[in-house]
C-alpha positions as CSV (number, residue, x, y, z in Angstrom):
1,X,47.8,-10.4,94.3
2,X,48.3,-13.2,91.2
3,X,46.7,-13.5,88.1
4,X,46.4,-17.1,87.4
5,X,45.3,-19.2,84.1
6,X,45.2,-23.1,84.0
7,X,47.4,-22.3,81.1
8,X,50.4,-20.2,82.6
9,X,49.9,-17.0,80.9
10,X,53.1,-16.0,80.2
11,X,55.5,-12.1,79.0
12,X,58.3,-12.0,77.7
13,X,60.2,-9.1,76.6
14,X,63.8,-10.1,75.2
15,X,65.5,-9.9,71.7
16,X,67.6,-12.8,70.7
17,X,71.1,-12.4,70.0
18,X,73.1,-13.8,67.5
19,X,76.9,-13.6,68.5
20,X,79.5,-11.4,69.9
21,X,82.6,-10.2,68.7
22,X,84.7,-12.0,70.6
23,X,86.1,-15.1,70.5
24,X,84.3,-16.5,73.5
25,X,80.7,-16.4,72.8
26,X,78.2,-14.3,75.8
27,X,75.5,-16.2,76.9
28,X,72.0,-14.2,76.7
29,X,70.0,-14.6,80.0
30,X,65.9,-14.5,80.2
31,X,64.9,-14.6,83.8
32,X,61.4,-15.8,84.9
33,X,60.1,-14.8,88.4
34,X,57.6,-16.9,90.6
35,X,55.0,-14.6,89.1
36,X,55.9,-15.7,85.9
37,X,56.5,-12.4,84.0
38,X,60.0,-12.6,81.9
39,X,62.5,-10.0,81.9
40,X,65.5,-9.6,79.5
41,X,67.7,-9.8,77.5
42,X,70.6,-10.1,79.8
43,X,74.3,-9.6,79.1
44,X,75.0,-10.7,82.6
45,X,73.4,-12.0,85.5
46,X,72.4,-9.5,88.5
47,X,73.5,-9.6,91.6
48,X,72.4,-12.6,93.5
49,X,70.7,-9.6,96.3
50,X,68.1,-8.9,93.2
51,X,67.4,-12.4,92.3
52,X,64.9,-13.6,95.4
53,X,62.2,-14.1,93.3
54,X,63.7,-15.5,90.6
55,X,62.0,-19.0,89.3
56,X,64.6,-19.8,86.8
57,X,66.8,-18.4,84.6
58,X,66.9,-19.6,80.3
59,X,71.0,-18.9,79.6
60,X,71.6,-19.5,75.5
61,X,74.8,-19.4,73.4
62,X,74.3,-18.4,69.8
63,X,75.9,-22.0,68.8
64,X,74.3,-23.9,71.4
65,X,70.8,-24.6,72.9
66,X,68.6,-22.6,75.4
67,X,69.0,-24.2,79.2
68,X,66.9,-24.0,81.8
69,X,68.4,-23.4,85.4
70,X,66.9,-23.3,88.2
71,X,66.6,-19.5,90.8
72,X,67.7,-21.8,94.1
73,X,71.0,-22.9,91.8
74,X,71.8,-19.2,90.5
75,X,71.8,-17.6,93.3
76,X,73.9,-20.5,95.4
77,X,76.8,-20.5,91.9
78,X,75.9,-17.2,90.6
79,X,77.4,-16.5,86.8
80,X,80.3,-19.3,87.0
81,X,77.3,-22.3,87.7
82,X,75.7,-20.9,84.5
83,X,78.5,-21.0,82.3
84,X,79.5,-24.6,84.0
85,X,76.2,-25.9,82.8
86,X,76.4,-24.2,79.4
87,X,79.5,-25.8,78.9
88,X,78.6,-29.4,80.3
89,X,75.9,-29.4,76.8
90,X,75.9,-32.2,75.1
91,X,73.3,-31.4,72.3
92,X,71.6,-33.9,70.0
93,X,71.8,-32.5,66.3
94,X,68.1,-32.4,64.5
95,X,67.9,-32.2,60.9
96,X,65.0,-29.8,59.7
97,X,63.5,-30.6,55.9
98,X,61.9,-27.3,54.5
99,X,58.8,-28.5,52.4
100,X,57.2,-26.0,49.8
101,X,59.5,-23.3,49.6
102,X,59.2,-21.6,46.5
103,X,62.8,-21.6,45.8
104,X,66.5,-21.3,46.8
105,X,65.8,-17.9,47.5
106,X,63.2,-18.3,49.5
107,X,64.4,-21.3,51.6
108,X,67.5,-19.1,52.2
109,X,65.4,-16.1,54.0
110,X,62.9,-18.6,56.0
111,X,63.9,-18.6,59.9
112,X,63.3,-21.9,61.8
113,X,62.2,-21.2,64.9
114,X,62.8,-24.1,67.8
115,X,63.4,-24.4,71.2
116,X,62.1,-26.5,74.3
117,X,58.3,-26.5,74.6
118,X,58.6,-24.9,77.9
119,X,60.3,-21.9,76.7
120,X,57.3,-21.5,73.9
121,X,55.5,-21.1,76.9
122,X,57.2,-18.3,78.6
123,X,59.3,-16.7,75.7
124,X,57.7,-14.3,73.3
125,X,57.6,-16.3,70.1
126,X,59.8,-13.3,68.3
127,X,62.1,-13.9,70.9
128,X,62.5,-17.3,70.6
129,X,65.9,-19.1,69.6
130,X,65.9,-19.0,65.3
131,X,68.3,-20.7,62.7
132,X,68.4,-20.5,59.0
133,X,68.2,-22.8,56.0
134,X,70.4,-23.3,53.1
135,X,69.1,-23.1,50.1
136,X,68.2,-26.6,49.8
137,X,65.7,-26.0,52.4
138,X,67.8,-28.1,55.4
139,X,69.1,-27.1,58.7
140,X,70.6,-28.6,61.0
141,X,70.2,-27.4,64.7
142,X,71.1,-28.7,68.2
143,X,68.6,-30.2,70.8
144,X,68.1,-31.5,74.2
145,X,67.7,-35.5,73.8
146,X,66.0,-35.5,77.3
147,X,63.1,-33.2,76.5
148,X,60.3,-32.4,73.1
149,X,60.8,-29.2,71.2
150,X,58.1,-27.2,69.5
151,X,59.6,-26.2,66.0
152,X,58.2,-23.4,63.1
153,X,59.1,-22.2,60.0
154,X,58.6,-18.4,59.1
155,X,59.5,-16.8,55.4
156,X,59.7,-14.3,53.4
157,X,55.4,-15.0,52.3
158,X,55.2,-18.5,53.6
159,X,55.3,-19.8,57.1
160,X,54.0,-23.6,58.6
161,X,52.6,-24.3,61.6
162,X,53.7,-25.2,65.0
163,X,55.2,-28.9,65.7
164,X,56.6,-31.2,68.1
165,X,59.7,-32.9,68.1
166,X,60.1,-36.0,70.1
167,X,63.5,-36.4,72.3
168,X,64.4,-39.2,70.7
169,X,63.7,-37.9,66.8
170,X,66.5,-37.1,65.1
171,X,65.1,-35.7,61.6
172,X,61.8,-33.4,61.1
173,X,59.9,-32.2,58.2
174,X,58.1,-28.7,58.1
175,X,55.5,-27.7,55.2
176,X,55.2,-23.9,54.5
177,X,52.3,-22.6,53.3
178,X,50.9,-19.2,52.2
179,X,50.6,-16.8,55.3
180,X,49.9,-13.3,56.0
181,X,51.4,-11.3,59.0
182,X,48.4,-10.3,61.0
183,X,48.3,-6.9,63.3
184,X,45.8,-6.7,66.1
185,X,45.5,-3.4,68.3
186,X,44.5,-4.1,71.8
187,X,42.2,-1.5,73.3
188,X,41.7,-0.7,77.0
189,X,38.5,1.9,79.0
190,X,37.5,4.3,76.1
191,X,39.4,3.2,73.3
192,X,42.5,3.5,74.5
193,X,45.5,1.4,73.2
194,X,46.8,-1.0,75.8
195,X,51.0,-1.2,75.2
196,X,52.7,-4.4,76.3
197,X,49.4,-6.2,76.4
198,X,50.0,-10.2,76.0
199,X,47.9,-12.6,73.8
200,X,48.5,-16.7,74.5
201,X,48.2,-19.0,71.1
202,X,46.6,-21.5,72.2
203,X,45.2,-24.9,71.0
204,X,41.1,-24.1,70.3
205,X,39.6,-24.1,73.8
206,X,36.5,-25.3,72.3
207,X,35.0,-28.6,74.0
208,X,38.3,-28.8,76.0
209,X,39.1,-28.8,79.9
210,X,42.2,-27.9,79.1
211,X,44.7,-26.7,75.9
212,X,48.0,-26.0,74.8
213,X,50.2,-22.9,74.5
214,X,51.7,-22.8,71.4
215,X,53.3,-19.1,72.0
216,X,52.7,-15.8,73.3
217,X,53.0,-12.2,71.7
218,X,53.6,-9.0,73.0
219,X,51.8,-5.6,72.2
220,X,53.9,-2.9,71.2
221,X,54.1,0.8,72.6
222,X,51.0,1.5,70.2
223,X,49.2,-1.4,71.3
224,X,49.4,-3.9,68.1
225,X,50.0,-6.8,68.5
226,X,52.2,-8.9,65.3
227,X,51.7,-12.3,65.2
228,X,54.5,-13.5,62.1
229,X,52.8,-15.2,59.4
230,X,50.3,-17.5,60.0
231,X,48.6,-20.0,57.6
232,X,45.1,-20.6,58.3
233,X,45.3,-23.8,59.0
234,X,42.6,-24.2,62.0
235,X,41.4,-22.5,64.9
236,X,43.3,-20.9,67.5
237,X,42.2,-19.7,71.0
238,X,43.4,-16.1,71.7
239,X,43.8,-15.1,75.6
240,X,44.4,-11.5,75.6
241,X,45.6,-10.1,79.2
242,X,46.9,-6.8,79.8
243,X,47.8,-5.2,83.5
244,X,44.7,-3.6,85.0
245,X,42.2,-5.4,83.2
246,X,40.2,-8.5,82.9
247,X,41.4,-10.9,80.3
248,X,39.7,-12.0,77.3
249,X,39.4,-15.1,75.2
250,X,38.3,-15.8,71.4
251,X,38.3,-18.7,69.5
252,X,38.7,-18.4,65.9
253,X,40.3,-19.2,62.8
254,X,43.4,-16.5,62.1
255,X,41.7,-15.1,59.0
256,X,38.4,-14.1,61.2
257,X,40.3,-12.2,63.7
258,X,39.6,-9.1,64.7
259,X,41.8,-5.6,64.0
260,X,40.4,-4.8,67.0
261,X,40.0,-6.2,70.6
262,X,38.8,-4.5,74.3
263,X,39.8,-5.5,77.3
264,X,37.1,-4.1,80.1
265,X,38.3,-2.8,83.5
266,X,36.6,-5.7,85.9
267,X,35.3,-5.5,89.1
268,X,36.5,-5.0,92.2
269,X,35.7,-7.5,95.2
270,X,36.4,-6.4,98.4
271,X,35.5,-7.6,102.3
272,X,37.1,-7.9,105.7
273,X,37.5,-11.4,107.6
274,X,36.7,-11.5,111.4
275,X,36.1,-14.0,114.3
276,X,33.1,-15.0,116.4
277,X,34.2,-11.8,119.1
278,X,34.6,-9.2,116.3
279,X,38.5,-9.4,116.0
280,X,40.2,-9.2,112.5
281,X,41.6,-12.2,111.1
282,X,45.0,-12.0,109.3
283,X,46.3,-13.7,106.3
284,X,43.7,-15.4,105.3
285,X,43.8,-16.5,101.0
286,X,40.9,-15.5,99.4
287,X,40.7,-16.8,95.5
288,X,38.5,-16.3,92.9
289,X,37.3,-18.6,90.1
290,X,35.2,-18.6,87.0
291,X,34.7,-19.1,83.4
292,X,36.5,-16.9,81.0
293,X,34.1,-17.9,77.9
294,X,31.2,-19.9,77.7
295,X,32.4,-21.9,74.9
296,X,35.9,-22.2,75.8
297,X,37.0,-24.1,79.2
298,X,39.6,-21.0,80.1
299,X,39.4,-20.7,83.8
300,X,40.3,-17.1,85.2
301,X,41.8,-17.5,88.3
302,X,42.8,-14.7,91.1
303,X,44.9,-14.7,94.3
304,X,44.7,-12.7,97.8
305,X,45.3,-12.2,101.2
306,X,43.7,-10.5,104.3
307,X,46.2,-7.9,105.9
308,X,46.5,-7.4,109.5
309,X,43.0,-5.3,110.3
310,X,41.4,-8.5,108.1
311,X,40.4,-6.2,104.7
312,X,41.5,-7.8,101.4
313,X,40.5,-7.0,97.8
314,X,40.6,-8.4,94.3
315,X,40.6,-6.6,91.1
316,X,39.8,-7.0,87.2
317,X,37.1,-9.8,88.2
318,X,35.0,-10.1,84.6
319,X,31.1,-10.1,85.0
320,X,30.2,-13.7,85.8
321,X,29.3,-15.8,88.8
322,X,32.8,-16.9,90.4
323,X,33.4,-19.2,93.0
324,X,34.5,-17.9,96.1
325,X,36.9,-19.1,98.3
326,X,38.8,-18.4,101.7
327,X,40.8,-20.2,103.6
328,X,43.4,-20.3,106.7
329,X,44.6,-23.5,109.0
330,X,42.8,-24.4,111.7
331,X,39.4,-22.4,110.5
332,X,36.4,-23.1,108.2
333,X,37.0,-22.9,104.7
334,X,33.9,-20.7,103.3
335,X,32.7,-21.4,99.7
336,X,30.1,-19.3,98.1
337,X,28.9,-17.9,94.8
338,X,29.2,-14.5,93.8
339,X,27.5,-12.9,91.2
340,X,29.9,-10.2,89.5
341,X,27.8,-7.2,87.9
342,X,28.4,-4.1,89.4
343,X,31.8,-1.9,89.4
344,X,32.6,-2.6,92.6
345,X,31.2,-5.4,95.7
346,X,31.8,-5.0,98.9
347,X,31.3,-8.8,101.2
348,X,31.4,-6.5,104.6
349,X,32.1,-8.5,107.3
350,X,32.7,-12.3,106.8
351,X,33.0,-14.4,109.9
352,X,35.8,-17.7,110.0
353,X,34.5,-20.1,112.3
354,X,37.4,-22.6,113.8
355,X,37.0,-26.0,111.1
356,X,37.1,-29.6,112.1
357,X,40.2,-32.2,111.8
358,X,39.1,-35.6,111.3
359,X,41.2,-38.9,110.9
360,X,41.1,-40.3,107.1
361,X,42.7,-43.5,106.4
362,X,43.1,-45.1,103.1
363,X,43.3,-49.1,102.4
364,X,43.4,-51.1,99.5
365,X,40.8,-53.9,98.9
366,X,42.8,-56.3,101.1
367,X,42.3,-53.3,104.4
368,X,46.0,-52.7,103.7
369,X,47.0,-48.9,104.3
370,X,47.7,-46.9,101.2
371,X,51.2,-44.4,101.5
372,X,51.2,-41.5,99.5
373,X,47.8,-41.1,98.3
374,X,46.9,-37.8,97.3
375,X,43.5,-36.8,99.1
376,X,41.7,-33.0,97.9
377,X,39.0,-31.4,99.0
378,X,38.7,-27.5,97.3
379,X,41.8,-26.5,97.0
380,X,43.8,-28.5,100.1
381,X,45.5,-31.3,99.6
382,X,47.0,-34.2,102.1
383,X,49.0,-36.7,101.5
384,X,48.9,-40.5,103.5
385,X,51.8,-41.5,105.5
386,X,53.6,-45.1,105.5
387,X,50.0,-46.6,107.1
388,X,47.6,-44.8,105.2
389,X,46.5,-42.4,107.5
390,X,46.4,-38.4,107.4
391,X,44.3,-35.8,108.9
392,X,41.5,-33.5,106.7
393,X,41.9,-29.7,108.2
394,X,39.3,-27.2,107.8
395,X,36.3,-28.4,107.0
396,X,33.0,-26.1,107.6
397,X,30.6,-28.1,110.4
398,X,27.8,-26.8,108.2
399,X,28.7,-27.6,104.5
400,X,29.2,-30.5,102.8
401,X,33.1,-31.6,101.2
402,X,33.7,-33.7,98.3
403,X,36.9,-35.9,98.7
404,X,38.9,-37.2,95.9
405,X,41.3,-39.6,96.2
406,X,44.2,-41.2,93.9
407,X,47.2,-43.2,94.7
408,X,49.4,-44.6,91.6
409,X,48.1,-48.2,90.5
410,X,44.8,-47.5,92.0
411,X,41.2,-46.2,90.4
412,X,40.7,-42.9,91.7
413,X,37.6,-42.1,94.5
414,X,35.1,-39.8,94.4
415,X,32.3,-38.8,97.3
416,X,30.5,-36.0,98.6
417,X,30.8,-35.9,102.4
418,X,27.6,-33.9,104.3
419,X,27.6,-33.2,107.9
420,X,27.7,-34.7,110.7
421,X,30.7,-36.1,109.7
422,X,32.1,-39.4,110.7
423,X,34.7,-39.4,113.4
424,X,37.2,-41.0,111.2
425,X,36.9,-41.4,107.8
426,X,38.0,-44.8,105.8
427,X,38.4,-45.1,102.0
428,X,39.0,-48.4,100.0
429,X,40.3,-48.1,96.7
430,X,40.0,-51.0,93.8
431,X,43.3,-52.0,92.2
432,X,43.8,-50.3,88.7
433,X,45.8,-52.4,85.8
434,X,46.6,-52.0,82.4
435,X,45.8,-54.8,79.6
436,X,48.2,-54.6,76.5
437,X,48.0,-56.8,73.6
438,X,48.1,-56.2,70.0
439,X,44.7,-57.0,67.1
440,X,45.7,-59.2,64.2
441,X,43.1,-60.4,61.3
442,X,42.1,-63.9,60.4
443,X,45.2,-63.3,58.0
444,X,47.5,-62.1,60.9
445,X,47.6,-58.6,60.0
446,X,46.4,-56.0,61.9
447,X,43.0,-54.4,61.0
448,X,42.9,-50.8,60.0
449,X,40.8,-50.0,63.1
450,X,39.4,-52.0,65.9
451,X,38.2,-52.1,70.0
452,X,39.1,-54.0,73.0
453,X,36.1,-53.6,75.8
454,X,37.4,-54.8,79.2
């Protein structure tokens, strides 16, 4: 079972080290498995027998940059691939301008914090690569040209926000401001603390489909939570997640956040899957889906699978309605609405029907087949061949399916099938194009604002 979040809810649990003894530096190694928890840090690389689930691997030399490699490549080259690619760096230097400082002294004990925005995303934020500035309040660090970064400054009573870097920037300016650490405990079932719980910074969730991570923190073995000074600049969305609980979401500016936050125990979901003769059905994937918040668009998201007598269960499902949803090849896909408020549901007995295959072929508006385009329905996806043409699997003969369909340079298509179906369906999509151009004034200069309506 997987705990899913639009937003990869990521841990991390790694100290960053700053240089070794000898003359040839040792790399530091963060590894990242397919669930996406983050283990480290690493002197050396395991054995490739423990690394099967390993997503990637973040290597990082004290005078280099963090690189991401790949679990397939580590375990194929093992410790002399990652050293080959630490060595074949070819960093692009980034000048860092410290703005506010209140001094020499001061510029001289603030940490700049940068490395790719994908490691914000996984790595702790006090784990994160760090560099410091001279007492003019400049540093100089190395960067990947091919890919952002996300920088921050963090002093002795200032700190600045988070910031992206283009690839292609070479120089970058970061404004410190008054900040205060803050310390949040996070509380499980009766008050107790919940150590190693994980909170995602996030963009506000507020009128969004989607946001940002900006970084992660880690509880401590009392439970607290230290998020390094923070100005408050605007407001964050906390997700708060902790193992054997349902996770949590607030939306606030970092001055109005609580000392204290709970994390409830969900509900458990439970059910067994069998056939029209009474026979249990085997790995089918169950998922759940709902709302974290009602004002934030946080989607909790969890992940199963039917053993072989058919049972399957789902824990730490928060009190809501969620979307219910199982599915194997060849059989129905069952949707339904469940509403969550009890300690425990049990479905009983849920019984997969075989599901219908129907022919889908996608043209453009001159009947010419499409290749590639993605088609969805739920959660499946297909994708057309050279003519156009693919097959839609699983579809109940009693409920209705929306398709949506995209292919690159075309408008996307949206419709709600309802049986009977069609024995084949067709889909035309319109051409999409993009107009440039630029607005001038009856002078030739460009207006402050302006609109083009096509």
């Amino acid at each position: 079972m997987r705990l899913f979040l639009i937003f990869t809810l990521a841990a991390f649990q790694a100290v960053v080290a700053r240089g070794d003894p000898t003359d040839e530096p040792r790399p530091v190694f963060f590894l990242v498995d397919r669930s996406g928890s983050v283990s480290g840090p690493l002197a050396e690389l395991p054995e490739a027998g423990h690394l099967g689930t390993l997503r990637h691997v973040w290597a990082w030399l004290p005078s280099s940059l963090p690189v991401k490699i790949s679990g397939e490549q580590v375990r194929k080259g093992g410790p002399e691939l990652v050293h080959s690619e630490l060595r074949k760096i070819r960093p692009r230097p980034l000048r860092v301008q410290l703005r506010n400082a209140t001094g020499p002294a001061a510029a001289s004990e603030t940490k700049l914090l940068a490395a790719p925005v994908e490691m914000w995303q996984e790595i702790e934020e006090s784990k994160i690569p760090f560099w410091t500035f001279s007492r003019d309040g400049v540093v100089t660090i190395p960067t990947d040209s091919r890919q952002a970064w996300r920088i921050r400054a963090v002093g002795p009573a200032r700190a600045s926000w988070w910031s992206t870097v283009r690839a292609a920037e070479s120089n970058a300016i970061v404004q410190v401001t008054p900040a205060q650490p803050i310390d949040i405990t996070i509380r499980g079932h009766e008050g107790k603390v919940l150590s190693h719980a994980v909170i995602a910074l996030m963009e506000s969730l507020e009128g969004r489909s989607s946001a940002v991570i900006l970084a992660n923190v880690r509880a401590d073995e009392k439970g607290v939570v230290r998020v390094a000074r923070l100005p408050n600049e605007q407001k964050l969305s906390l997700v708060i997640n902790a193992a054997d609980h349902t996770p949590k979401t607030l939306t606030a500016y970092p001055e109005e956040w609580p000392e204290d936050i709970q994390l409830e125990p969900g509900t458990r979901i439970k059910g067994r899957f069998i056939d029209d003769e009474k026979r249990a059905i085997s790995d089918v994937e169950v998922s759940l889906e709902t709302w974290l918040s009602q004002d934030a668009a946080a989607i909790f998201r969890i992940e199963g699978k039917s053993g072989e007598n058919g049972i399957w269960s789902l824990d730490k499902v928060p009190s809501s309605t969620v979307v219910f949803v199982a599915s194997k090849r060849g059989l129905a896909t069952i949707r339904r609405e469940i509403k969550v408020d009890l300690a425990e549901i049990d479905l009983g007995s849920i019984t997969m029907v075989p599901g219908l295959s129907i022919p889908l072929v996608v043209l453009d508006d001159e009947g010419k087949g499409i290749p590639k385009a993605d088609v969805k329905a739920g959660q499946q996806r297909w994708t057309t061949g050279a003519k156009g043409e693919t097959r839609i699997e699983s579809l109940s003969p009693d409920e209705p399916v929306e398709l949506i369909v995209d292919a690159k340079g075309f408008l996307a298509f949206t419709q709600v099938f309802s049986p009977p179906f069609p024995k084949r369906v067709e889909i035309r999509l319109q051409p999409a194009f993009t107009v440039t151009g630029r607005l001038l004034g009856p002078s030739g200069v460009p207006p402050d604002s302006g609109a083009v309506r096509v």
